[in-house]
Each structure stands twice: as C-alpha cells, then as structure tokens.
C-alpha positions as CSV (number, residue, x, y, z in Angstrom):
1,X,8.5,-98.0,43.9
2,X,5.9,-99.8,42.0
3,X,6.2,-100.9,38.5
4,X,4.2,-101.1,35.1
5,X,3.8,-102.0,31.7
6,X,2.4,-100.3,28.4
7,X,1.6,-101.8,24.9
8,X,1.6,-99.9,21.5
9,X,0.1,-102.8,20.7
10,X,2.3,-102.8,17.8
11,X,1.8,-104.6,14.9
12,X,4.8,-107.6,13.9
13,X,5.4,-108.8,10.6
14,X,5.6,-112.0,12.2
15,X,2.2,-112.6,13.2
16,X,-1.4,-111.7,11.5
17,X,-3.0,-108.8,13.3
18,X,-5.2,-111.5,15.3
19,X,-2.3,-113.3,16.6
20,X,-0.8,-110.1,17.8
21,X,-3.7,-108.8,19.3
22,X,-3.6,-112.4,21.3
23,X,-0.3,-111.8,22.1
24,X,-1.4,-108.8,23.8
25,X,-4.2,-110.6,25.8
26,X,-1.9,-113.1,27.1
27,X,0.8,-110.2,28.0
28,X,-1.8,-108.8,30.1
29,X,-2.2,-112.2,31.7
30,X,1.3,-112.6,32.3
31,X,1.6,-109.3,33.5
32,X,-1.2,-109.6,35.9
33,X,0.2,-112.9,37.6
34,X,3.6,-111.9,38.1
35,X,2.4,-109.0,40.2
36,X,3.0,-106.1,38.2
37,X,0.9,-102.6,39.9
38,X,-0.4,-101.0,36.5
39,X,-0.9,-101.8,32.7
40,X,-1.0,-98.9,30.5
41,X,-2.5,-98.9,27.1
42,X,-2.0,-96.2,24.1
43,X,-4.3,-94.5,21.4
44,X,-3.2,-93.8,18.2
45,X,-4.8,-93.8,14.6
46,X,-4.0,-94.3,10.9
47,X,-0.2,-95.1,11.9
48,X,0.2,-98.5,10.6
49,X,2.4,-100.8,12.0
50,X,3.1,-98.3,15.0
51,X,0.1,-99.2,16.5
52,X,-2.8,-101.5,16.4
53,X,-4.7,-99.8,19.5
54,X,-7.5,-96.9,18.2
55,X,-9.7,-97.0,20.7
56,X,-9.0,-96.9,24.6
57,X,-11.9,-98.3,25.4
58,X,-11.6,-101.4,23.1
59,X,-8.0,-102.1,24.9
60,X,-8.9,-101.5,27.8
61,X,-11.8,-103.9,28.3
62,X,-9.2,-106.4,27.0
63,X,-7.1,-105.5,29.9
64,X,-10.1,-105.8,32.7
65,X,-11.7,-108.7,31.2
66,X,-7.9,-110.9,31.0
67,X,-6.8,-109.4,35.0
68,X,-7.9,-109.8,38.6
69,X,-5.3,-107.3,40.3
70,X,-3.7,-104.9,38.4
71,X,-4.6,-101.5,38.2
72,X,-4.7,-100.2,34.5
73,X,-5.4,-97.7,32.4
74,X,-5.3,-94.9,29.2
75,X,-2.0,-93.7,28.7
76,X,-3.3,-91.4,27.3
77,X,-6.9,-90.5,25.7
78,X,-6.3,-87.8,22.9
79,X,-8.6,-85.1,24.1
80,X,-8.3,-83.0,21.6
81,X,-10.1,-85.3,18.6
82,X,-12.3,-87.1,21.0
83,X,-15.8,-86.5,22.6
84,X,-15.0,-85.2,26.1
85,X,-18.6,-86.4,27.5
86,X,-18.4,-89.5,25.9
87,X,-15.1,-90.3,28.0
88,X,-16.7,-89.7,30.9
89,X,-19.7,-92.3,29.7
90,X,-16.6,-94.9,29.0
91,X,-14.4,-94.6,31.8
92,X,-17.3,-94.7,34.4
93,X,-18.5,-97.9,32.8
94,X,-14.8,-99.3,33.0
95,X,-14.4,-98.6,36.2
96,X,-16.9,-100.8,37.2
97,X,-16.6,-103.6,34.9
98,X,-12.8,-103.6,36.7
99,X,-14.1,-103.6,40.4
100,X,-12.6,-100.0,40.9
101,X,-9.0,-100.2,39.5
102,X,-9.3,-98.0,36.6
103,X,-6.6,-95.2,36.6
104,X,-7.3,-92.5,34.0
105,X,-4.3,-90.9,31.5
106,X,-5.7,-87.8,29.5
107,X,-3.0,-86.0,27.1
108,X,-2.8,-84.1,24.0
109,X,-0.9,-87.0,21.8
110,X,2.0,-86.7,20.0
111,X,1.3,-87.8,16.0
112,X,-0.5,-84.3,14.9
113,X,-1.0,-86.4,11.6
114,X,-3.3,-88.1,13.6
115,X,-4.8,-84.6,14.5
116,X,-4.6,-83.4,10.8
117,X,-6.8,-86.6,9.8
118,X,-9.5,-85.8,12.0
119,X,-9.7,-82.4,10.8
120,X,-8.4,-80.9,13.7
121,X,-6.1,-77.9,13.7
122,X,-3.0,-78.4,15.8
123,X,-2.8,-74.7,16.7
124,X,-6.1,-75.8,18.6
125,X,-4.4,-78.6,19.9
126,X,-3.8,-76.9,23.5
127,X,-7.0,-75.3,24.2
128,X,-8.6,-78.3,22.6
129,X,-7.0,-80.5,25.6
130,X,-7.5,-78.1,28.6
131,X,-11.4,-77.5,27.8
132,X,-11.5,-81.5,26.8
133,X,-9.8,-81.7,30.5
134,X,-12.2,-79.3,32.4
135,X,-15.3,-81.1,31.3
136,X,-13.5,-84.6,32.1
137,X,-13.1,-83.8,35.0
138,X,-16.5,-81.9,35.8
139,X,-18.5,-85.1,34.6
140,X,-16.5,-86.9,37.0
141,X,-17.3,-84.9,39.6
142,X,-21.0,-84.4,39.1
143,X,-23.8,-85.4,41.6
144,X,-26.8,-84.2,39.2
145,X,-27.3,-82.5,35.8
146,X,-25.0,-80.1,34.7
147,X,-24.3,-77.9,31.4
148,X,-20.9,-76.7,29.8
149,X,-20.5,-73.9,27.4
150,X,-16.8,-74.2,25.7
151,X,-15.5,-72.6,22.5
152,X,-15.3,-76.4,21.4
153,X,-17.9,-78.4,23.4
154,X,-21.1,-77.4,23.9
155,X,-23.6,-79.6,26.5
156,X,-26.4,-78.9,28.2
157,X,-28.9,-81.0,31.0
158,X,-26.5,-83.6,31.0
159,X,-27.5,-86.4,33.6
160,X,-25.0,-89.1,33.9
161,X,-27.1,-92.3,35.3
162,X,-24.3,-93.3,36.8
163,X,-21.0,-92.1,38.9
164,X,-17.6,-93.7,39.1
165,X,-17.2,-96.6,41.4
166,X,-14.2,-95.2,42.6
167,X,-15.2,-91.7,44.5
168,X,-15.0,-88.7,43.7
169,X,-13.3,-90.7,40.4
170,X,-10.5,-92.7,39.5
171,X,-6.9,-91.1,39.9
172,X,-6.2,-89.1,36.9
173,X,-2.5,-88.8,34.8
174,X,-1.2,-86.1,32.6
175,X,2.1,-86.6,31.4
176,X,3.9,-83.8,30.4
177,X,7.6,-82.2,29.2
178,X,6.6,-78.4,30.4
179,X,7.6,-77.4,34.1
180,X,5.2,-75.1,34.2
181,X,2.3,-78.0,33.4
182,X,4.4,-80.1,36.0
183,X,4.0,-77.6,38.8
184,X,-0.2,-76.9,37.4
185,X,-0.1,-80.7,38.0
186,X,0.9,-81.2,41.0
187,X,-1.6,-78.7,42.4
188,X,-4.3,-80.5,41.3
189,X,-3.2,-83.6,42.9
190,X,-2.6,-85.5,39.2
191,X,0.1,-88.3,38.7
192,X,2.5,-87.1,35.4
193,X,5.2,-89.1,34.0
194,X,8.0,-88.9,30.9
195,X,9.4,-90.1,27.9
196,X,12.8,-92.1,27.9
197,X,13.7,-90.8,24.2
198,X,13.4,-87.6,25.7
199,X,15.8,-88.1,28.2
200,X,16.5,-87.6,32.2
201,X,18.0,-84.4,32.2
202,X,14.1,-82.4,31.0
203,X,12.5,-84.4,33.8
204,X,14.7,-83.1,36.4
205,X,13.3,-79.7,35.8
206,X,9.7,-80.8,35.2
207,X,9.6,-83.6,38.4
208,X,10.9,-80.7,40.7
209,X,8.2,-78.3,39.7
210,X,5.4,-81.0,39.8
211,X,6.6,-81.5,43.7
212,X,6.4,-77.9,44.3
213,X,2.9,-77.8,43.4
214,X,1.9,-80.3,45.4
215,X,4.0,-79.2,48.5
216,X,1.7,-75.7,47.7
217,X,-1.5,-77.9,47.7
218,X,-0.7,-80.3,50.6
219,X,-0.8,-83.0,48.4
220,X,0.9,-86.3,50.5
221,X,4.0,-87.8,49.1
222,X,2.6,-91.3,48.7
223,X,-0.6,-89.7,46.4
224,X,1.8,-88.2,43.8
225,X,2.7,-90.8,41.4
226,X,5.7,-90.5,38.9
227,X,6.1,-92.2,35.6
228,X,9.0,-92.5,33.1
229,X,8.2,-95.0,30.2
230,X,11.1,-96.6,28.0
231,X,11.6,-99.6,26.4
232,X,12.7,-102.5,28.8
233,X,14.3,-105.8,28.0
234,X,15.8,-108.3,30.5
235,X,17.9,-110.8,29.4
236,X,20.2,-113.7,31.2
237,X,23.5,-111.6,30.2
238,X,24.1,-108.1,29.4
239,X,25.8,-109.5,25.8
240,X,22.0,-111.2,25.1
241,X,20.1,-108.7,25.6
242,X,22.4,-106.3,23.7
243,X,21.7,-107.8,20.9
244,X,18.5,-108.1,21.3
245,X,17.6,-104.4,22.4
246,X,20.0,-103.4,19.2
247,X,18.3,-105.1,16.6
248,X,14.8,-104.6,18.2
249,X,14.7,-101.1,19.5
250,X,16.2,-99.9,16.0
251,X,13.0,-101.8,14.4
252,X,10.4,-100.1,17.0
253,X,12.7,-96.2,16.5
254,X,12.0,-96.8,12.9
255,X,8.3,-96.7,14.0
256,X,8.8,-93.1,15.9
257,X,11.1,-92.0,12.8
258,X,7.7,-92.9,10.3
259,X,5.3,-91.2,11.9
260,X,7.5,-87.9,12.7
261,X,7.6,-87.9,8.9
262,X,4.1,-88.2,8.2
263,X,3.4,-85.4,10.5
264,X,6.2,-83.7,8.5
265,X,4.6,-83.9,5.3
266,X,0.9,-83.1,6.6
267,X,1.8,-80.3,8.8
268,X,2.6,-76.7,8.5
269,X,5.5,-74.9,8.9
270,X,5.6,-74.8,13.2
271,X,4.3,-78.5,13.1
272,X,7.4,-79.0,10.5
273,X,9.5,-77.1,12.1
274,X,8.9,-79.1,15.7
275,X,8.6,-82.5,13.9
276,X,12.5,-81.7,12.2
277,X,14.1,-81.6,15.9
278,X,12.1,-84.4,16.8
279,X,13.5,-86.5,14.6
280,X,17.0,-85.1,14.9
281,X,17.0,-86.3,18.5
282,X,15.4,-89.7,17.3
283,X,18.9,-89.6,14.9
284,X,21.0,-89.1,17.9
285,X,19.9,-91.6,19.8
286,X,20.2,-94.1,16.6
287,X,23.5,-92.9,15.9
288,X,25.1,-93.4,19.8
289,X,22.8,-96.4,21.3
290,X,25.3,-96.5,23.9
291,X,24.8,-93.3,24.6
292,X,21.3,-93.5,24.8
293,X,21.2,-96.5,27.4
294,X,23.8,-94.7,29.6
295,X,20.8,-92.1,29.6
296,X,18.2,-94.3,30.3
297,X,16.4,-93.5,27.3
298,X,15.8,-97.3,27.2
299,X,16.8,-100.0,30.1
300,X,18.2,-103.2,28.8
301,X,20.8,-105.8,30.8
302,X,21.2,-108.8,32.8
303,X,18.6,-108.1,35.9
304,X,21.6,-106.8,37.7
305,X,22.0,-104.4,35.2
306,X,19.0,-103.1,35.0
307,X,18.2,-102.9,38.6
308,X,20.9,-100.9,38.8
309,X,19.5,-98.6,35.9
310,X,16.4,-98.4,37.6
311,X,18.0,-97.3,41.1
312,X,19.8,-94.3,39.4
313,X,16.6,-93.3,37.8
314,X,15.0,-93.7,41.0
315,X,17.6,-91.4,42.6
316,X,18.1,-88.7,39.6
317,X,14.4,-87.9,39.0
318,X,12.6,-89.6,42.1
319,X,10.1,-91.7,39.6
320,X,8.4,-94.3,41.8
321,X,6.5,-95.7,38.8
322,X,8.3,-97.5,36.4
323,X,6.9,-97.8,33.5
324,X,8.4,-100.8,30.7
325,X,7.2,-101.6,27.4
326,X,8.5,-105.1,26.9
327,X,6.8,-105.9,23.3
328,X,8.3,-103.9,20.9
329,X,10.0,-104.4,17.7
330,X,9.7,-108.6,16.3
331,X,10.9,-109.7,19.6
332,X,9.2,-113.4,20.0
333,X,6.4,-114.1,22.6
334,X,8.5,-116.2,24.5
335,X,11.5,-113.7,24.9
336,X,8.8,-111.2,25.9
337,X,7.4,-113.7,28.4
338,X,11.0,-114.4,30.0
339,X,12.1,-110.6,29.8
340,X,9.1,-110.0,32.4
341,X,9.7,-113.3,34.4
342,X,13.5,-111.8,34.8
343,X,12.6,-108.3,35.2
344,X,9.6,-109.0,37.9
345,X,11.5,-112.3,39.6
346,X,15.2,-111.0,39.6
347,X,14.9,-106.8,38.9
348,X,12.0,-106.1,41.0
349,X,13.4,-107.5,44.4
350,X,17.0,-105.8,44.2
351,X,15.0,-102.4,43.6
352,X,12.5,-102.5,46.5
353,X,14.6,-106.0,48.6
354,X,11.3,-108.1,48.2
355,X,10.6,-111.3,47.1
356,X,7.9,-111.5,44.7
357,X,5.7,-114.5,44.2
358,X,2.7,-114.5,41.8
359,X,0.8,-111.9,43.2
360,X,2.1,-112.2,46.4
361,X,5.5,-109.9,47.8
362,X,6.9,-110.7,50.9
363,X,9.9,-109.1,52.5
364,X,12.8,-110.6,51.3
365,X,15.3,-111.9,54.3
C-alpha cells in the first residue's frame, strides 16, 4: 500500500490567491518530509473558486522544485483541449528537472464547461482523448522523427531533441469509471484509479476488469497501481474531525454542485441530461453524510478510524494507492498540517505495521 496526496489547489476565502498558492508550496513540503509516495495535481479552467491550477505544467514544477523524494504527477492532463505534442515537450522536460520521478495522469476531464469554453464539442470529447492518447504515448516512445495523421492532430518530421529520463517513459495513469476502459487498461500496463463521490460499489466492477487485462498481458502484480481519491481528514477524536469534515466537505461539495451547473447551462441536452444525475448523486451524498462516510466516499476519524476505513477499502476493491486530498474547503493550514502528521504518523503504520520517520520507514516491532 503506498499512499498520496492531490490539490485542487482550491481557492479560500480566507487567504489572497498568493497566500493559497503558498499554502500549496509548503503542503508539498510537508508532504514530501513525512514520506508520502506521490503528489498529484489537477487541471481545470474558468471554474473559480474550484480551482486555482490551469496549467499542469505550472503546478507541477512547483511540486519538483519544493520535493527531494516524492514521486508526483498530472492527475490528469485534459487531452481533449490541449496540444498532444506539446505534452510530450512538457512532461519530458519535467521528468528531468525531477531526477526521474514524474508519473504521467492523462484523462478526458470532467467540467465539459471547461470543454464548451475552449470551443470543443463534447461529443468529440472521446475520440478527442484516445487520438490525444496515441500520440502521447508515440512521442514518448520515439527514437527519431516521426509523423501522425489524426482526424484532430496533424504532425509531420517531428524530432524531439530529447527523450524521457525515465525509459521507455514515465509510468502513465488513466483513471476511469468504464469496465471495459478498466480491462483496455490493464492491457496496456497503465495504473487507473476512482472517485470516492462515486462510490465503492462501480469500482468493484471496473478494478476486476483492469486485473483481467493485465493477467491477459502478463502485467506483474506490483506494476499495476490502483488509485481511489476522496477527501481525507485526521483528527485527534472522531467527534473533531466530524465537525470538521461536516462543515468543510459541505463547503468543497458546493464546489462540485457549481460547476455541474455551469456545465448544465452551457451544455446540450446529453451533456444536460448526464450533468442532472450528477448532481442528484452529489444531493445524496449531501443529504445522508453518514451515509456517505460509511461508503468511503470521503475518510474522516480519529487515526484509528480511518485506518480502519482504509483497510476495508483496501480489502473491497484491492486499491494499493491511496489517494487523500487534505486541503479542501477553509480548513486552516495548521489543521491541514496536523491532519497529515496524524494520518502519515498514526494511520499509515496500522495500515502497512511500519513506523514511519521523515522519509525513513522501518518495520515497526
């Protein structure tokens, strides 16, 4: 089991948009001292307080420049309104400015407002993303000049002056809610993960699939990494950080609930249509919040507690990533700082029995 963190990057009424982004410096340097495996960073655009992160490769160099250890990454890129080449250009260069610990998350996004803004049509969305992936993954891959002839990309005599540090590149993540996507992914030897506010019991079906493509591929069981992100607070007593997660989770939901309705309002009627049940189960969860923690759609407790939430999603789906967002809502630097000293000096060794120290683990007894 090894465990991460991701950032919206959100934006607080509390702080100016330079002391958040500050905050989120010194959260990678927390995070990168207590010994956490992975950092994680998002994309989104024109979605106000929801997110202050636009660019991956802006983030990003903030994480590589403010770490020594961790490996880190785009969870995801939005292939389908970016420059697929250009990727390649940026994640190279990343991967050596980190020493070779760049991890690379590619995915369709989630907002098609965003999509809608960039004048992209979200019935392209899906074609957009497996052509964006193809030539991803080609310039990755290439030794010398090569051409690509898409219905959305065109390049030709393309000659990348350099190649990834990491060969043949850095480990590449698609997370995804299909099964049949699951089992594509774990054919190709790609990590995927999942979305607490979606819930366990989609996974189940999805997780199995991806392991029955890699059992098809030969893929070994320690190179097929499983995600599942939710939002994570650790607090001395389950009755703290109950409050806590109540107040604060409802603020970052309201978030989600925004931007389904932008996308609602821009969108046509399929993009309405699918943007109505999202936020009916984004109602449900706000309407039964203990339903929704006894479903691990967020993990929040005393660091018994929520060791004991990570074991049963370690046993249900088999996830050996977790994933944690631990700034969300106006929760305070400092309770963000000790909900990570709980969860990585108190959760972490009940769910794996080490001791960890700093960046050091050692076996524990």
């Amino acid at each position: 089991m090894k465990f991460a963190v991701f950032s919206h990057v959100a934006e607080k009424e509390t702080a100016s948009p330079k002391q958040r982004l500050d905050e989120f410096a010194a959260e990678v340097r927390l995070c990168d001292e207590l010994g956490y495996d992975y950092f994680f960073t998002t994309e989104h655009h024109f979605t106000g307080r929801f997110s202050m992160a636009p660019s991956q490769p802006v983030s990003l160099t903030v994480v590589a420049q403010n770490s020594e250890r961790m490996r880190f990454g785009p969870m995801v890129i939005l292939l389908p309104i970016s420059q697929p080449l250009r990727v390649v250009e940026e994640m190279i260069i990343l991967d050596h400015m980190s020493g070779g610990r760049l991890e690379i998350g590619l995915g369709r996004g989630i907002t098609p407002h965003e999509h809608i803004a960039y004048g992209i049509n979200t019935h392209s969305d899906v074609a957009r993303f497996n052509e964006g992936l193809e030539i991803v993954i080609k310039g990755l891959n290439a030794d010398g000049p090569f051409s690509f002839m898409g219905d959305f990309w065109q390049y030709i005599d393309v000659d990348l002056p350099w190649r990834p540090l990491q060969r043949p590149h850095p480990p590449i993540w698609v997370p995804t809610n299909t099964p049949a996507k699951g089992y594509e992914y774990g054919q190709l030897g790609f990590g995927i993960g999942g979305f607490g506010v979606v819930g366990m019991d989609l996974y189940e079906v999805v997780f199995r699939e991806y392991h029955r493509g890699c059992d098809e591929a030969g893929i070994p069981t320690d190179r097929r990494p499983i995600t599942y992100l939710a939002s994570t607070l650790v607090a001395e007593t389950d009755a703290e950080a109950e409050e806590l997660m109540y107040d604060h989770f409802l603020r970052q939901l309201a978030l989600f609930e925004d931007e389904r309705r932008r996308s609602r309002r821009a969108g046509d009627s399929a993009v309405k249509q699918a943007t109505t049940a999202s936020l009916g189960r984004l109602a449900a969860i706000r309407a039964d919040m203990d339903g929704s923690a006894e479903g691990l759609k967020f993990f929040h407790g005393s660091p018994d507690t929520v060791a004991a939430k990570i074991r049963h999603l370690q046993e249900r789906l088999g996830v050996n990533v977790f994933l944690g967002e631990f700034a969300f809502g106006e929760l305070s630097w400092e309770q963000v700082r000790r909900s990570h000293e709980l969860f990585m000096g108190e959760v972490v060794p009940q769910v794996v029995g080490t001791e960890v120290v700093g960046t050091q683990v050692a076996a524990a007894g």
